[in-house]
C-alpha positions as semicolon CSV with decimal commas, in nm:
position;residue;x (nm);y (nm);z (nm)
1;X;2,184;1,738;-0,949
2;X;1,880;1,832;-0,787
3;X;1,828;2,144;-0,934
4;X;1,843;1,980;-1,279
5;X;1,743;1,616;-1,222
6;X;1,394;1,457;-1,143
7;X;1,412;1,317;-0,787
8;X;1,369;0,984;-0,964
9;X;1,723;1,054;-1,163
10;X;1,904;1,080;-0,817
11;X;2,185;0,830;-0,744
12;X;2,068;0,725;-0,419
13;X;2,451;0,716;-0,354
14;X;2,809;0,794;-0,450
15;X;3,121;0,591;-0,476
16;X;3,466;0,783;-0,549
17;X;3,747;0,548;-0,723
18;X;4,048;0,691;-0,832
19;X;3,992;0,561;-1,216
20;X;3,760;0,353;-1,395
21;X;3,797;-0,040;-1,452
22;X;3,878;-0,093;-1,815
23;X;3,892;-0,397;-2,034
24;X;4,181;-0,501;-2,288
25;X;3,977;-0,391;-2,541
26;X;3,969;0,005;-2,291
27;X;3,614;0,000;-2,261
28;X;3,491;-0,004;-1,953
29;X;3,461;-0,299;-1,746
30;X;3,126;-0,321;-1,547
31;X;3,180;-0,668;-1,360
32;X;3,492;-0,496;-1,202
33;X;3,338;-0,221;-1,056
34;X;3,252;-0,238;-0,704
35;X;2,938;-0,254;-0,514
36;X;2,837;0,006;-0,375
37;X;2,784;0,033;0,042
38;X;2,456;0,130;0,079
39;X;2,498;0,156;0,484
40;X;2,730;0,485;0,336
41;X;2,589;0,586;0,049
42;X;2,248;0,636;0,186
43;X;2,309;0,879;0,501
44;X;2,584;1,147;0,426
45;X;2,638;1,196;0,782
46;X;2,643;0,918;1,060
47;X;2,476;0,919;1,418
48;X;2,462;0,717;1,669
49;X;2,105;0,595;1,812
50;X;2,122;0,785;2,162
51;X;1,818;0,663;2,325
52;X;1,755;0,329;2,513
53;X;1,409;0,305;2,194
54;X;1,685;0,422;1,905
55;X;1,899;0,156;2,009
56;X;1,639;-0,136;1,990
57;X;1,508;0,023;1,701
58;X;1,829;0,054;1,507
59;X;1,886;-0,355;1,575
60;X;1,522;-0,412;1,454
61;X;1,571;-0,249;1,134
62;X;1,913;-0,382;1,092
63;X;1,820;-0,764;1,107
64;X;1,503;-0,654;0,931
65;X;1,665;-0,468;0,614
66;X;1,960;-0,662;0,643
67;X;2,233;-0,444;0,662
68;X;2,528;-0,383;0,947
69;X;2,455;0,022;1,068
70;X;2,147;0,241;1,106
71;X;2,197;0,612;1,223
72;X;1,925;0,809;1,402
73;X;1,863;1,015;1,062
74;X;1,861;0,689;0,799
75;X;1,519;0,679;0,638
76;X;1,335;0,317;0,599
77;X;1,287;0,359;0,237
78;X;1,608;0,471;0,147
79;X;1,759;0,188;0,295
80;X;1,561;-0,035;0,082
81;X;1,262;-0,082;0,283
82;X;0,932;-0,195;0,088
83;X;0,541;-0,291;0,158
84;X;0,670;-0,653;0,284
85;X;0,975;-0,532;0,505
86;X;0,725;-0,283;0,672
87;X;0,498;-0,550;0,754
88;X;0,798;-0,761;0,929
89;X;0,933;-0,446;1,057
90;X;0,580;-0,312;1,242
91;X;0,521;-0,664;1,388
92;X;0,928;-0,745;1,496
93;X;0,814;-0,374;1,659
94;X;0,456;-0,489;1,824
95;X;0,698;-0,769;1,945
96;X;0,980;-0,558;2,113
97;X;0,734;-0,267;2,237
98;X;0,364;-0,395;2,270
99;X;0,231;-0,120;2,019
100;X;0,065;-0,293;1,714
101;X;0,136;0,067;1,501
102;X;-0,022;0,073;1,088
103;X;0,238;0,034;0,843
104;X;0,141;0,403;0,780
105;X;0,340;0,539;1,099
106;X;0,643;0,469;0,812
107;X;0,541;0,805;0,651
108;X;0,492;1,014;0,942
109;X;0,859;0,822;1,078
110;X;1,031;0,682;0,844
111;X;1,346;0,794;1,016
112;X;1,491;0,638;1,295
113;X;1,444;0,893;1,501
114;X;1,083;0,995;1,423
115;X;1,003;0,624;1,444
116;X;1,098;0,636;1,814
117;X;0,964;0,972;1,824
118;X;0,614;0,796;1,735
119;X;0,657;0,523;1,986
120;X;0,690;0,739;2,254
121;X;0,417;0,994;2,137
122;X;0,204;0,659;2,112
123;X;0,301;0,531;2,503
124;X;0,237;0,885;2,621
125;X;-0,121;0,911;2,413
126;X;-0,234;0,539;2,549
127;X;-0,141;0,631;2,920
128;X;-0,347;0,947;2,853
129;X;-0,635;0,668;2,763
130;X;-0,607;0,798;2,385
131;X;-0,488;0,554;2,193
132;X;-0,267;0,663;1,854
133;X;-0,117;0,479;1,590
134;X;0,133;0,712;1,475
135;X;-0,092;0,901;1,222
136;X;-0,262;1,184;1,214
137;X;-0,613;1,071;1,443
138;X;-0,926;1,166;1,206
139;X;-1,252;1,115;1,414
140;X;-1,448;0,883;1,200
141;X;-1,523;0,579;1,387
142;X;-1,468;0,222;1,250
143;X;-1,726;-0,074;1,300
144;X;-1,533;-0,187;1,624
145;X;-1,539;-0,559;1,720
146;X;-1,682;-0,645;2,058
147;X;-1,390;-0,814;2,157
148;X;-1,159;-0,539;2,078
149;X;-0,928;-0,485;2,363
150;X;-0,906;-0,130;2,541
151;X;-0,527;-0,067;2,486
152;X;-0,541;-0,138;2,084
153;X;-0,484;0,186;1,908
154;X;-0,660;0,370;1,656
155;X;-0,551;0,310;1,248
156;X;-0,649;0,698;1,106
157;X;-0,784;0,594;0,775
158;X;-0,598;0,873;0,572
159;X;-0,215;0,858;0,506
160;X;-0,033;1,137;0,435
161;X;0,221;0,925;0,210
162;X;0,366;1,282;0,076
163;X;0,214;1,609;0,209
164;X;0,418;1,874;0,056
165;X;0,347;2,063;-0,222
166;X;0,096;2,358;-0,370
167;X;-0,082;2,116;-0,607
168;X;-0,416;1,984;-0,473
169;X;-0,404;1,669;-0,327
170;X;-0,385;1,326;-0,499
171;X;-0,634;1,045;-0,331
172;X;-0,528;0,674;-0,382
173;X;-0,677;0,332;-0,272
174;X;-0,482;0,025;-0,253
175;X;-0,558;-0,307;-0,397
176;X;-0,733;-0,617;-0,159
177;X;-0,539;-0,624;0,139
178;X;-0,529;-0,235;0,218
179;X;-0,111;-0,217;0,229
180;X;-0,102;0,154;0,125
181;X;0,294;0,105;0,162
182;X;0,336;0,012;-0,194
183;X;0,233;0,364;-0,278
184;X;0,560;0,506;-0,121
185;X;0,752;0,498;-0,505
186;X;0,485;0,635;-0,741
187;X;0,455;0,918;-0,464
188;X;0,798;0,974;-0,466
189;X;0,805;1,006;-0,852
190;X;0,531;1,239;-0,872
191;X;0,755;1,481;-0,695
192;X;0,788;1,697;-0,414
193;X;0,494;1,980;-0,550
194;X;0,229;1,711;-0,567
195;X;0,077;1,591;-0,242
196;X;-0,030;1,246;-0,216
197;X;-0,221;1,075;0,012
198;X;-0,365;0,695;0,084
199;X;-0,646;0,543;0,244
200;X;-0,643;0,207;0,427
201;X;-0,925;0,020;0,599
202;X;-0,962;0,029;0,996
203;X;-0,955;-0,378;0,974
204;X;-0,579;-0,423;0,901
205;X;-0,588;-0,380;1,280
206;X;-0,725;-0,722;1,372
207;X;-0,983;-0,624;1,622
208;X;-1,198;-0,373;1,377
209;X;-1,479;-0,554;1,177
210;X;-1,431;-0,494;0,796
211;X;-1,702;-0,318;0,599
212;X;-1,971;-0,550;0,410
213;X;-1,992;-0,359;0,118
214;X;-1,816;-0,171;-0,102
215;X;-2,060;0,138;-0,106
216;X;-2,012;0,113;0,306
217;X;-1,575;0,125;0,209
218;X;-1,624;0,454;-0,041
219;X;-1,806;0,589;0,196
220;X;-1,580;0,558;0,489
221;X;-1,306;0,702;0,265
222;X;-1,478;0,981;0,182
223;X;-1,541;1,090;0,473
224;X;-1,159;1,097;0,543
225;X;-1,087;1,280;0,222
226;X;-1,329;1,559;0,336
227;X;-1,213;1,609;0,657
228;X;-0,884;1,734;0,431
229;X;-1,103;1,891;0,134
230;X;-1,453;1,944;0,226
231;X;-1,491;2,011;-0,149
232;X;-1,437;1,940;-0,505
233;X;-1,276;1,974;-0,728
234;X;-1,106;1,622;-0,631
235;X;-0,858;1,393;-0,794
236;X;-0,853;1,014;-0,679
237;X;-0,709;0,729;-0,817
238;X;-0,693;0,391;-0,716
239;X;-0,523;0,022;-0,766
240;X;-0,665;-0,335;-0,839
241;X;-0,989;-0,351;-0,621
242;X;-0,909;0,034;-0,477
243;X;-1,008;0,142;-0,823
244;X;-1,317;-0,067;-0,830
245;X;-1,371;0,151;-0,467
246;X;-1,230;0,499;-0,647
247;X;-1,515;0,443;-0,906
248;X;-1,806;0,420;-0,651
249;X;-1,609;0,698;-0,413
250;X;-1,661;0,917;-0,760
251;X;-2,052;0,821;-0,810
252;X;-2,112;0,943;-0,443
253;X;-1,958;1,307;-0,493
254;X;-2,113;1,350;-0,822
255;X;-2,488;1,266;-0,709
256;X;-2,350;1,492;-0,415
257;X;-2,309;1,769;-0,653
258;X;-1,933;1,731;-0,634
259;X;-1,708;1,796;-0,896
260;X;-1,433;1,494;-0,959
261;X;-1,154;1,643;-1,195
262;X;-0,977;1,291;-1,223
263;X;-1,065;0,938;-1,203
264;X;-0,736;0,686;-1,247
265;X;-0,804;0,367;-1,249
266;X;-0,459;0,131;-1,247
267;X;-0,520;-0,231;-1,399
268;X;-0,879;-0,301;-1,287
269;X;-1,123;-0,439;-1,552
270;X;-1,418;-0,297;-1,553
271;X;-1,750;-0,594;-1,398
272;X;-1,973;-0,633;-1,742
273;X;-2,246;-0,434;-1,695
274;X;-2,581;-0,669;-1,664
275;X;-2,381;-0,937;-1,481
276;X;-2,538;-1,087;-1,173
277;X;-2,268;-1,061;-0,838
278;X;-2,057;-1,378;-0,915
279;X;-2,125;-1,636;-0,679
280;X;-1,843;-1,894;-0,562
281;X;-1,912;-2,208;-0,406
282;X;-1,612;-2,170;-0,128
283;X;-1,638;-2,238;0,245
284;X;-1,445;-2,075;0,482
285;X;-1,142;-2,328;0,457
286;X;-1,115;-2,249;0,053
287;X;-1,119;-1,853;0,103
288;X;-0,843;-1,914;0,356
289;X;-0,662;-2,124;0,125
290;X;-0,717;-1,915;-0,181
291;X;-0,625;-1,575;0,046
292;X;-0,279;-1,763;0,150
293;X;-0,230;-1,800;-0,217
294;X;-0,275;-1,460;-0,277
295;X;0,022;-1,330;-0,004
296;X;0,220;-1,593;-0,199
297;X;0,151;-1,424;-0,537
298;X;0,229;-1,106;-0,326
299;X;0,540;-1,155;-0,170
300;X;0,713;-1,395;-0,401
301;X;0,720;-1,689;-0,104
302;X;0,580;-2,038;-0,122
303;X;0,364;-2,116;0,202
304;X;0,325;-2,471;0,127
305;X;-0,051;-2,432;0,271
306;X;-0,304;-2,691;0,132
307;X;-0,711;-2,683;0,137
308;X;-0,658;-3,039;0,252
309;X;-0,434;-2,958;0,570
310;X;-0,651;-2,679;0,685
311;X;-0,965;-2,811;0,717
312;X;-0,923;-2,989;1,048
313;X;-0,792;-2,674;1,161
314;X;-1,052;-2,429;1,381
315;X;-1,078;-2,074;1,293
316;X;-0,813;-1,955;1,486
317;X;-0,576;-2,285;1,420
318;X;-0,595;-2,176;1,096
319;X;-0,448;-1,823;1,140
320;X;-0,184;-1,916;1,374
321;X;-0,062;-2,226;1,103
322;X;-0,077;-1,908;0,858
323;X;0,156;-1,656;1,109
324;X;0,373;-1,975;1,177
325;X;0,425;-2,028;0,781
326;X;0,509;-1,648;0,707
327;X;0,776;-1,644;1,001
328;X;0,893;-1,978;0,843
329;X;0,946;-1,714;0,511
330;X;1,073;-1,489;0,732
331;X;0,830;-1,264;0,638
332;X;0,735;-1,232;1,015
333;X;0,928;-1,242;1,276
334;X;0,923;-1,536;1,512
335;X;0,647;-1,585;1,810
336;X;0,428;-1,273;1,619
337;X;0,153;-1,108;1,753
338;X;-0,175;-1,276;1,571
339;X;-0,366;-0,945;1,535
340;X;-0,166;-0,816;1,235
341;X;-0,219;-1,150;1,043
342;X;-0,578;-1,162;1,120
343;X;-0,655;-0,818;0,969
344;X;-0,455;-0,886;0,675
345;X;-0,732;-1,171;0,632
346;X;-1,035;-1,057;0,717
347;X;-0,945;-0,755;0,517
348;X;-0,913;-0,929;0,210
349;X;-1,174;-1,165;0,251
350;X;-1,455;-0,886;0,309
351;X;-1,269;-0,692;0,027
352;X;-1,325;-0,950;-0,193
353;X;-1,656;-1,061;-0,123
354;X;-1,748;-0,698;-0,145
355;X;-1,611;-0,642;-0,490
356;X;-1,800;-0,997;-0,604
357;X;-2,150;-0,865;-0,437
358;X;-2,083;-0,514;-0,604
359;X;-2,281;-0,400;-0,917
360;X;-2,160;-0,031;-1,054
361;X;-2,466;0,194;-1,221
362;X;-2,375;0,353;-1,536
363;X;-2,370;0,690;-1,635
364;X;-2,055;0,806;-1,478
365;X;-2,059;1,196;-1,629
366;X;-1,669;1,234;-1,582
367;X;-1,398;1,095;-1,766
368;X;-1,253;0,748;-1,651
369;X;-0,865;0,746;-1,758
370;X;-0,767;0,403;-1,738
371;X;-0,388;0,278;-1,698
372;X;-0,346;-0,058;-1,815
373;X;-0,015;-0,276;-1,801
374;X;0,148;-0,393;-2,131
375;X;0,158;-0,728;-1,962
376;X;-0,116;-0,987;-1,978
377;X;-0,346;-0,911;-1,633
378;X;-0,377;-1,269;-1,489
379;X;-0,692;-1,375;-1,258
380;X;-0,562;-1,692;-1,087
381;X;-0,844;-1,757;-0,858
382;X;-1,104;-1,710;-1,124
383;X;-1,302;-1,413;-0,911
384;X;-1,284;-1,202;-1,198
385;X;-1,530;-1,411;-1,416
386;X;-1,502;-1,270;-1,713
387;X;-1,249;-0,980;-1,868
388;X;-1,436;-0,766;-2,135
389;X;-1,144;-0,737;-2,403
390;X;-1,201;-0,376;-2,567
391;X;-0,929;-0,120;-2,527
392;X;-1,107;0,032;-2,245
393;X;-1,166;-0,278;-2,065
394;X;-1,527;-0,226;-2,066
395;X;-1,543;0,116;-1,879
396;X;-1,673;0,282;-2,177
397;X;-2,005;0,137;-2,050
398;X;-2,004;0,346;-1,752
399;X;-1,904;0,689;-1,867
400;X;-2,085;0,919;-2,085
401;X;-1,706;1,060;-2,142
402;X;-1,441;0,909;-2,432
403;X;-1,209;0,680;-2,167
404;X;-0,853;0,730;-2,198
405;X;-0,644;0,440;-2,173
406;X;-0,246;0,504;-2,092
407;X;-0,051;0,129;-2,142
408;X;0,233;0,125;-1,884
409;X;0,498;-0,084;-1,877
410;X;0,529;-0,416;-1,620
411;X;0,212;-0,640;-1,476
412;X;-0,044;-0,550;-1,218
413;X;0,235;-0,576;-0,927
414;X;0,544;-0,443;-1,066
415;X;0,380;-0,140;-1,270
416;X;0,384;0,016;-0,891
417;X;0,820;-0,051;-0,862
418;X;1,082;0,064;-1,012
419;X;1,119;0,049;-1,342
420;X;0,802;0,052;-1,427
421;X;0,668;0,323;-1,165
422;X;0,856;0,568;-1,334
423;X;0,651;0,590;-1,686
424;X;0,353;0,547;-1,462
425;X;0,452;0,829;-1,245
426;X;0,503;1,044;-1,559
427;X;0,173;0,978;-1,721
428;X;-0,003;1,036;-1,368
429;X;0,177;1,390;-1,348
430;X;0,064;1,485;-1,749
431;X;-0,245;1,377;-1,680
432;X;-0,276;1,601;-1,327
433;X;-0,092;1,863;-1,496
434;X;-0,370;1,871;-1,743
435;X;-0,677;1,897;-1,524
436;X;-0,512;2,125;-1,272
């Protein structure tokens, strides 16, 4: 099947009956069939965890992905691990082995046994006094907090979500919040021949202070990118607010001399050009409110967090009600490290003040394709202002190029799942194929 199938088209497992349920009528009868055991289906071959770290691993991910066996060779993804799981799964780790790792060590472990691999590369690497996070370490350095503590590691800013491959590298940057995880399917779809590779921002960590301004955040990524591909010709794409920061990353190699062959932009509206930055009139307590509304949009969960019940809260009362309401979810484990939920905030906060205070210059002398979802694109919070309503979604004021627009199927989350990843994927690959 692999010789003739997509990777995409392959059952992720097998079940053998000796004949197929029919109906009376002798067609065949789909309610009867039984469900599959994904514990068996997934890993053709069983083994045990061996080591004391496999073993505490293999009952992490087990409560964690919710099923009753994890061998040493069973891959995270495969077993139906997603952005959210990783998140519970890195801090129900940070719990069990003091090591707050980025939810990028998943693609450098996303075995079992490279997991614990990581863990013990990462307690080896600290007691040498160099902290690493389970990615490849790129000397760049972040805007470190003074309070940082010596024994945090180091978040490398690229992630090598698929390496493989003789195509040239595909750049992508994630949405507010800087969870590159959600990438893992549309790189998976691409295919094994095209390499693909994230950027997240040092802050996720909790201790690093996030950039100020977007410029600053393209910047920083492009550094990363060239310590890969010191030159062009480059192909980057990003989603939500990463392709508001894929836009500005492009604008810096051109006036660089560089040559950008691709510039994918998933679901972002273009800011209307000779707008003033938007301007809201939120204190701290409503962009902590607002930003717990967004993780609800994001992981389907209902918080039950008010404006009204946080602001008697301090600062820091406020981020541990916030940990104690996603481990009430379940989407953290109980008695959590606070680190991880503090970068997820701060993150998006500066994210999104940084996309508000932004203004993007015209005359963009590449083409902008644009993929847009088939599905209404919603702006709860109002930070949007407003949506220019052309085809092009008002990039065709910043290029001197035609913009192609691609419609995909789902909304601004689910166009990055399955289904709907898969007629993204495809487009993505014509459209690479093209410009290769």
């Amino acid at each position: 099947l692999k010789q003739r199938l997509p990777e995409y088209m392959i059952p992720s497992g097998f079940v053998v009956l000796p004949q197929l349920p029919l109906t009376p009528n002798g067609k065949l009868d789909r309610k009867a069939l039984p469900a599959a055991d994904l514990v068996s289906s997934v890993s053709t071959e069983y083994v045990a965890p061996q080591t004391e770290t496999q073993k505490v691993l293999a009952e992490i991910w087990k409560e964690v992905l919710g099923i009753e066996q994890v061998g040493m060779h069973d891959n995270f993804f495969d077993l139906g691990g997603h952005s959210l799981l990783a998140v519970r799964l890195m801090a129900e780790i940070e719990k069990q082995f003091g090591k707050n790792l980025s939810l990028a060590a998943l693609f450098q472990g996303p075995t079992l046994e490279q997991l614990a691999i990581l863990l013990r590369q990462s307690r080896d690497a600290q007691t040498r006094g160099r902290g690493d996070a389970g990615t490849p370490r790129i000397e760049i350095p972040p805007k470190i907090s003074l309070t940082q503590k010596a024994d945090t590691d180091s978040w490398s800013p690229l992630v090598a979500i698929q390496p493989q491959g003789n195509h040239p590298p595909f750049f992508c940057m994630p949405g507010s919040g800087g969870n590159v995880v959600y990438f893992h399917q549309l790189a998976r779809h691409l295919g094994n021949e095209q390499p693909f590779y994230a950027l997240q921002p040092p802050s996720l960590d909790g201790v690093s202070e996030p950039f100020s301004s977007l410029e600053e955040v393209a910047a920083y990524y492009l550094q990363a990118i060239q310590t890969l591909q010191p030159s062009g010709p480059y192909f980057l794409g990003g989603h939500s607010f990463g392709g508001l920061v894929t836009f500005e990353m492009a604008q810096q190699l051109q006036q660089k001399g560089e040559t950008v062959a691709l510039l994918a932009l998933f679901d972002f509206p273009a800011p209307l050009q000779g707008s003033t930055p938007k301007q809201l009139d939120w204190d701290d307590t409503r962009w902590f409110s607002n930003i717990a509304h967004m993780l609800e949009i994001l992981s389907g969960k209902n918080f039950d967090i008010s404006y009204e019940t946080l602001k008697p809260l301090t600062p820091e009362a406020q981020l541990n009600y916030l940990k104690q309401h996603m481990e009430t979810v379940n989407l953290l484990p109980p008695n959590s490290g606070i680190e991880r939920v503090r970068g997820i905030v701060q993150t998006i906060k500066a994210e999104e003040l940084a996309f508000m205070s932004y203004l993007p210059q015209g005359g963009y002398q590449g083409q902008i394709t644009l993929f847009r979802t088939s599905e209404v694109y919603q702006d709860e919070l109002g930070m949007l202002g407003e949506i220019p309503t052309d085809p092009t979604w008002g990039w065709n004021k910043f290029s001197s190029q035609t913009v192609e627009v691609h419609v995909v199927p789902g909304n601004h989350t689910t166009m990055l799942s399955k289904p709907h990843v898969m007629v993204l994927a495809e487009k993505l690959k014509f459209c690479l194929a093209r410009v290769c």
